[in-house]
KELODREN-707951 format. One line per 3 residues: number of its first residue (from 1); for each residue x, y, z of C-alpha. Coordinates in Angstrom, 1 decimal, decimal comma, padded with zeros to 4 digits. Example, Ala and Ser with C-alpha at 12.3 -4.5 7.8 and 13.67 -1.06 7.14 Angstrom:
1) 012,3 -004,5 007,8 | 013,7 -001,1 007,1 $
END
This chain:
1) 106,4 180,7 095,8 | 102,7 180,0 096,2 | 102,7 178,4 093,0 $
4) 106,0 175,7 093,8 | 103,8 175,1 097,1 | 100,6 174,5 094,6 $
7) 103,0 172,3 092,4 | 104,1 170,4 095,6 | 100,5 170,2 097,3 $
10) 098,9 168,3 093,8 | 102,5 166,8 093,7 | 101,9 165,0 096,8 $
13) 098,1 164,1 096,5 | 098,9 162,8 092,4 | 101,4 160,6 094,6 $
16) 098,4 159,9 097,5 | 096,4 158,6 094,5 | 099,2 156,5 092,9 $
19) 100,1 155,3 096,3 | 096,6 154,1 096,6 | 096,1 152,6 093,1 $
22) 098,7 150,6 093,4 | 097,6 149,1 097,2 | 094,7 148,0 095,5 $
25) 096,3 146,4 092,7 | 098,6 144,9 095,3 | 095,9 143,5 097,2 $
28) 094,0 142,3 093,7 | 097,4 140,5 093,3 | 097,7 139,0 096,9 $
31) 093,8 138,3 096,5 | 095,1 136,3 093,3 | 098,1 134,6 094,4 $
34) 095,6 133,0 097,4 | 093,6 131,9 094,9 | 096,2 130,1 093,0 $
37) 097,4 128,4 096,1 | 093,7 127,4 097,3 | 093,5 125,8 093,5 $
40) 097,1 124,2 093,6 | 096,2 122,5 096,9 | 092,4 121,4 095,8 $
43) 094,6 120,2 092,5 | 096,9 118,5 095,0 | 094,3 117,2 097,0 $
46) 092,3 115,8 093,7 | 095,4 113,9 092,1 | 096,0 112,6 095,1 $
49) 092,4 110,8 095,4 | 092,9 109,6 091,8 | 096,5 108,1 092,7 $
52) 094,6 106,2 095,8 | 091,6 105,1 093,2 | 094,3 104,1 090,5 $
55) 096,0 102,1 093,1 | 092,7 100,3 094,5 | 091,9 099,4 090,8 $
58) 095,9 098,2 090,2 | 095,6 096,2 093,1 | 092,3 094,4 091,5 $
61) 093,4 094,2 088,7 | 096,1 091,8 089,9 | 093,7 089,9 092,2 $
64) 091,9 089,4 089,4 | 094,4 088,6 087,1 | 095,7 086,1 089,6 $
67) 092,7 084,4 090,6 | 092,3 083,9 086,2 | 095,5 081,9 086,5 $
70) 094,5 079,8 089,2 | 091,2 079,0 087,8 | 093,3 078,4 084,1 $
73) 095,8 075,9 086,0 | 092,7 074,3 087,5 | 091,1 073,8 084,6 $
76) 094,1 072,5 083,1 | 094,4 070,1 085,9 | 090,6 069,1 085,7 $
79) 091,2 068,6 081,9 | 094,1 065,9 082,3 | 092,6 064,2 085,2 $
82) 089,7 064,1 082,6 | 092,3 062,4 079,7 | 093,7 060,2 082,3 $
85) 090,7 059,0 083,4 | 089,6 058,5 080,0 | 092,7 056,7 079,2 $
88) 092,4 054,3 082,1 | 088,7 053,8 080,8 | 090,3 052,9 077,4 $
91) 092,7 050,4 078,9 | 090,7 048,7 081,3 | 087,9 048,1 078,4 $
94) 090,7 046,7 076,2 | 091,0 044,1 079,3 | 087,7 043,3 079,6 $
97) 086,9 042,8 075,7 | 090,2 040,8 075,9 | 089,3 038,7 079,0 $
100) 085,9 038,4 077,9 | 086,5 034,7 076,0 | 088,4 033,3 077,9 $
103) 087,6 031,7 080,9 $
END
């Protein structure tokens, strides 16, 4: 009988011991699974900042691309002013050469 007790005592303190392993593997795991989360939400956190850059640099982008059309159509506008003006030039030196013998 002494021996079953024995069998039962180390029983019970092999079972202490497992019982204790695996708490501290359970609490390396919990320790693990908050470091995951702290790196999901930093990750989180960090593509969020890049979506807020990548729209402040859309958003130039576009001013800029804008404000290049605006200065293209003016410069198309400057350039035929330029061609009338020219033009007019042209014609009103035709009238003077042609008005210039007579009297």
């Amino acid at each position: 009988m002494s021996c079953e007790i024995e069998q039962l005592v180390m029983g019970h303190l092999e079972m202490g011991t497992m019982i204790e392993q695996l708490s501290a593997q359970f609490g390396e795991a919990m320790e693990f699974i908050g470091l995951l989360c702290t790196a999901s939400t930093t990750t989180r956190t960090i593509m969020s900042d890049i979506d807020q850059v990548l729209d402040t640099k859309r958003a130039q982008v576009m001013s800029l691309r804008r404000a290049q059309k605006e200065a293209q159509a003016r410069e198309r506008d400057r350039d035929q002013t330029k061609e009338t003006m020219a033009t007019t030039n042209q014609e009103l030196q035709r009238r003077l050469d042609d008005n210039q013998g007579k009297p």
